[in-house]
C-alpha positions as CSV (number, residue, x, y, z in Angstrom):
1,X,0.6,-3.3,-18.7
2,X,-1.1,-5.6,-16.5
3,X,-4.6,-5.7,-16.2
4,X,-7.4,-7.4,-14.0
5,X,-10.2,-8.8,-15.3
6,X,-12.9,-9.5,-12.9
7,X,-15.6,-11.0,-14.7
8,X,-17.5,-14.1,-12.8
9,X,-19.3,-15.7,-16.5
10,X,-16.3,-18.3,-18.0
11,X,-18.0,-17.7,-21.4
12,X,-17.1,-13.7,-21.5
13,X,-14.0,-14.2,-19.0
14,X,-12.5,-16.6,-22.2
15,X,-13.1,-14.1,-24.6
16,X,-11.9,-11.4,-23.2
17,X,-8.9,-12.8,-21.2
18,X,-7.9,-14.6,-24.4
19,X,-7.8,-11.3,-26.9
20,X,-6.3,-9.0,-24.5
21,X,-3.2,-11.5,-23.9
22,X,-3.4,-11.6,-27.9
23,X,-2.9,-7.7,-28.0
24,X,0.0,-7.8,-25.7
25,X,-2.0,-6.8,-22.3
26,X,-0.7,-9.0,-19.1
27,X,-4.0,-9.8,-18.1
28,X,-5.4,-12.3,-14.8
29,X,-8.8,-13.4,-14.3
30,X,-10.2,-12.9,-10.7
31,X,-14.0,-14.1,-10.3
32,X,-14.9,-12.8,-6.9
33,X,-15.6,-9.6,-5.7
34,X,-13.5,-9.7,-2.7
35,X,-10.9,-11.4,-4.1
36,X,-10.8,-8.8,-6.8
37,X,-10.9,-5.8,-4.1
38,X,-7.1,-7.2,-2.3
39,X,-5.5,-8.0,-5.3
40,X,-6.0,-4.3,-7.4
41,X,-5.2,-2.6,-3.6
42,X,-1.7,-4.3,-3.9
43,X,-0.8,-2.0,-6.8
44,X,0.4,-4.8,-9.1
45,X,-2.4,-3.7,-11.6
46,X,-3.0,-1.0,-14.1
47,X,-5.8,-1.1,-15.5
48,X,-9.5,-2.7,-14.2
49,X,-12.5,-4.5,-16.1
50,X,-14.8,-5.0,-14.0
51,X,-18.4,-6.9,-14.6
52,X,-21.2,-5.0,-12.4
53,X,-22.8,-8.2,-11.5
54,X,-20.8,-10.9,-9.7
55,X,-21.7,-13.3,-7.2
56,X,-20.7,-12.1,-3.9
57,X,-21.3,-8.6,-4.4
58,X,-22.5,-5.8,-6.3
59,X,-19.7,-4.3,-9.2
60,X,-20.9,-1.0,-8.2
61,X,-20.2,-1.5,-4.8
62,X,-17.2,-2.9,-5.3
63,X,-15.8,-0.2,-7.4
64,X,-17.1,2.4,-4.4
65,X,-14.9,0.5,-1.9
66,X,-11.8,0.5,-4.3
67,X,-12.0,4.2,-4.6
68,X,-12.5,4.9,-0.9
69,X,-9.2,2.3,-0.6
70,X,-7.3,5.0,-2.2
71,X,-7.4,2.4,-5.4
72,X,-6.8,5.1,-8.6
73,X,-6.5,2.9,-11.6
74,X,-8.7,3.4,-14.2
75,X,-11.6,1.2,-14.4
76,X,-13.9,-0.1,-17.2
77,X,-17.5,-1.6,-16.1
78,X,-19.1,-4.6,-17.8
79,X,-23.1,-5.0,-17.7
80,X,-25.6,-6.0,-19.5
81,X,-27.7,-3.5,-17.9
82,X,-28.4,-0.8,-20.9
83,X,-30.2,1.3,-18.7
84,X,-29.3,5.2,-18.3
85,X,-30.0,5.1,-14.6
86,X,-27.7,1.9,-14.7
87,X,-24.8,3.8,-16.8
88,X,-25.0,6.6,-14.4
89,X,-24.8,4.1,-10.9
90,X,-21.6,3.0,-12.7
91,X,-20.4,6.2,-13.2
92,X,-20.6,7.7,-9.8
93,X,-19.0,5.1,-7.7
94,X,-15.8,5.7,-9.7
95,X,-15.7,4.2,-12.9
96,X,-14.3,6.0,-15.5
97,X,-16.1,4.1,-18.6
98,X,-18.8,1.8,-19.4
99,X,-19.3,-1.2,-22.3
100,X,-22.6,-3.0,-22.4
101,X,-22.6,-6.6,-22.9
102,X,-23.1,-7.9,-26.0
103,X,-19.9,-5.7,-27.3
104,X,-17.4,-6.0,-29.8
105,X,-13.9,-6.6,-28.9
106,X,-12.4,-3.9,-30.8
107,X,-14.9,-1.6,-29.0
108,X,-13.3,-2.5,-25.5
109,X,-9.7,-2.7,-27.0
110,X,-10.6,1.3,-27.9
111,X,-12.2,2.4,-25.1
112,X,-9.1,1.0,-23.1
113,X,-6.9,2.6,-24.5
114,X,-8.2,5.8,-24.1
115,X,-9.1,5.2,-20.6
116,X,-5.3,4.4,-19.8
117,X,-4.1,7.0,-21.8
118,X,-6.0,10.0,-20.0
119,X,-4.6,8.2,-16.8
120,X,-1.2,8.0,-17.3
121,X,0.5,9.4,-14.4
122,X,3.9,9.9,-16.1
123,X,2.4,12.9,-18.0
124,X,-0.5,13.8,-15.3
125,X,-0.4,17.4,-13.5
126,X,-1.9,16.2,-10.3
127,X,-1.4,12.2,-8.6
128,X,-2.9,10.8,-6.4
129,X,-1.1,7.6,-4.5
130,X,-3.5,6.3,-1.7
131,X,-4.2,9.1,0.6
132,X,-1.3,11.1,-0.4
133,X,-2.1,14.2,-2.9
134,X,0.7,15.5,-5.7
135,X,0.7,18.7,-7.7
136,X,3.5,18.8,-9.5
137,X,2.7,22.7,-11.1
138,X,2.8,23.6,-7.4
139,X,5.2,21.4,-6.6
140,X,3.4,20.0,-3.2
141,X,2.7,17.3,-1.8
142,X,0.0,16.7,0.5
143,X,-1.7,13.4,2.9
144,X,-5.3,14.4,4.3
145,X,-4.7,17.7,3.6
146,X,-2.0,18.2,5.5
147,X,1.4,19.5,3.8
148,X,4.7,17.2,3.8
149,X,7.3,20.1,3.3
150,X,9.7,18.6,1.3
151,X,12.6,20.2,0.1
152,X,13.3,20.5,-3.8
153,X,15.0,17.0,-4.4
154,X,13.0,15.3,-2.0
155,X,9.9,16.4,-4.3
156,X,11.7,15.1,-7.4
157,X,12.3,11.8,-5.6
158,X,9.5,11.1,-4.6
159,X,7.3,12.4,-8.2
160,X,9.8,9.9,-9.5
161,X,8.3,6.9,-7.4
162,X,4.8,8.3,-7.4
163,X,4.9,8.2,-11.1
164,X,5.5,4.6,-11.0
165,X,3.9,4.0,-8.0
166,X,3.4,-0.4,-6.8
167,X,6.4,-0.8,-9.4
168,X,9.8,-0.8,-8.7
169,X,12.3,2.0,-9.6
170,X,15.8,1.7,-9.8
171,X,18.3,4.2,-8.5
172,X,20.0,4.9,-11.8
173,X,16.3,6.2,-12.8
174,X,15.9,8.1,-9.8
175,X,19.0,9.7,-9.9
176,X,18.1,10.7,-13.4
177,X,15.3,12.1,-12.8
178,X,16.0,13.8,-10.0
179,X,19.5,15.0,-10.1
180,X,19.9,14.6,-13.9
181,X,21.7,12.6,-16.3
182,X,25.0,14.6,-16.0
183,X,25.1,15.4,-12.1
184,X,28.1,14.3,-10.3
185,X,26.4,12.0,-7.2
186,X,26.7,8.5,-6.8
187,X,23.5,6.3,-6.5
188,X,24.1,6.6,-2.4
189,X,22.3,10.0,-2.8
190,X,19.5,8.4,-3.8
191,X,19.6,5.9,-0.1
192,X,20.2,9.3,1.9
193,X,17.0,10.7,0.1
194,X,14.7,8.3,0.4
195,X,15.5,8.0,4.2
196,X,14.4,11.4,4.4
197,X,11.5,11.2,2.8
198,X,10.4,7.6,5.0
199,X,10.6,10.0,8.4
200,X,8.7,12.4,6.8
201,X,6.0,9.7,5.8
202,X,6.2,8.1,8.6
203,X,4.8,11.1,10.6
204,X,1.2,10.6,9.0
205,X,-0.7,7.4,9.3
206,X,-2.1,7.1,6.3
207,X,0.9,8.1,3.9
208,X,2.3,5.6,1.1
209,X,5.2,4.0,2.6
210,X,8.7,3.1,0.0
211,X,10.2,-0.3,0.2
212,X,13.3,-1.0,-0.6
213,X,13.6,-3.8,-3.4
214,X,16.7,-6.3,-2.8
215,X,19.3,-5.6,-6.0
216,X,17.1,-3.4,-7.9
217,X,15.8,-0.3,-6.0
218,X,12.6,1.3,-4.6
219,X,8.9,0.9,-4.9
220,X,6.4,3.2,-3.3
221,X,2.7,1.7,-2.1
222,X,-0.1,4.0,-1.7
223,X,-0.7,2.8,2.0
224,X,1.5,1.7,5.0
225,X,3.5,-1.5,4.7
């Protein structure tokens, strides 16, 4: 799992960069606000810590913009502000948990674990990929509201991607997935599928958008490429 920490004060950047990595996490260190906001809206990213006080802007405003960016990851806010008003600004521009500094490592460790676990789109009823809406009970799929009518297997293609969305998924797995282990089609289904499902996307502005990956397969991105 990669993660982003964006923390501006080298002292608690250190500590926590270094025991994450220790753990097994993939972790890089951004220190800017800005710089923070274009590398989680790439998709190469999991999981966010975020400090509520860095230098060029407000955390809290930061995390607002991510959200509004169609940015779902689960985030985790840093402050030393103990306050209740505080913990509750944090809270309602989208963060989904909240560790005042000082705190113990194994406190964070816990709390992300949890926070990643209750976000885990491979098990999730409903997804969300950048404007685009999924409910997988219903079996719908829907960008601003407005329905993409997609036949059976182009629904199981594309939960397939969504589920993994900003990483790539080989045919072999989409094919599984969607077809099943046993079903006589070759991987060139899978190509005739996902052009399908690009004109369909491509009929609404602010749909994700699937890139094909030289030699390996297909990643879907939660906005146009």
């Amino acid at each position: 799992m990669n993660i982003l920490l964006v923390e501006d004060d080298p002292g608690i950047g250190r500590f926590v960069h270094r025991g994450l990595t220790a753990e097994g996490y993939g972790v890089e260190w951004e220190r800017s606000g800005e710089g923070a906001r274009r590398r989680l809206s790439s998709g190469a990213f999991q999981a966010a810590i975020l400090d509520l006080g860095l230098p060029d802007m407000d955390g809290a405003d930061l995390c607002r913009h991510l959200r509004d960016d169609g940015v779902d990851l689960p985030i985790c806010m840093l402050t030393a502000r103990a306050s209740l008003d505080e913990k509750l600004v944090g809270f309602r521009c989208g963060a989904d948990d909240y560790l005042t500094k000082p705190f113990a490592f194994e406190e964070l460790l816990a709390r992300l674990a949890v926070m990643v676990r209750r976000s885990d789109p491979r098990h999730a009823d409903r997804l969300r990929i950048g404007a685009m809406h999924m409910d997988v009970r219903a079996r719908t799929a829907q960008t601003d509201g407005v329905d993409l009518k997609l036949s059976q297997r182009e629904f199981d293609v594309l939960l397939c991607l969504a589920r993994q969305a900003g990483r790539p998924v080989r045919r072999d797995q989409i094919l599984d997935s969607a077809w099943g282990a046993d079903a006589d089609v070759t991987e060139n289904a899978v190509d005739v599928y996902v052009g399908y499902l690009r004109k369909r996307l491509a009929n609404h502005s602010t749909a994700p958008s699937i890139q094909t990956v030289r030699g390996v397969g297909f990643v879907l991105h939660g906005t146009k490429a």
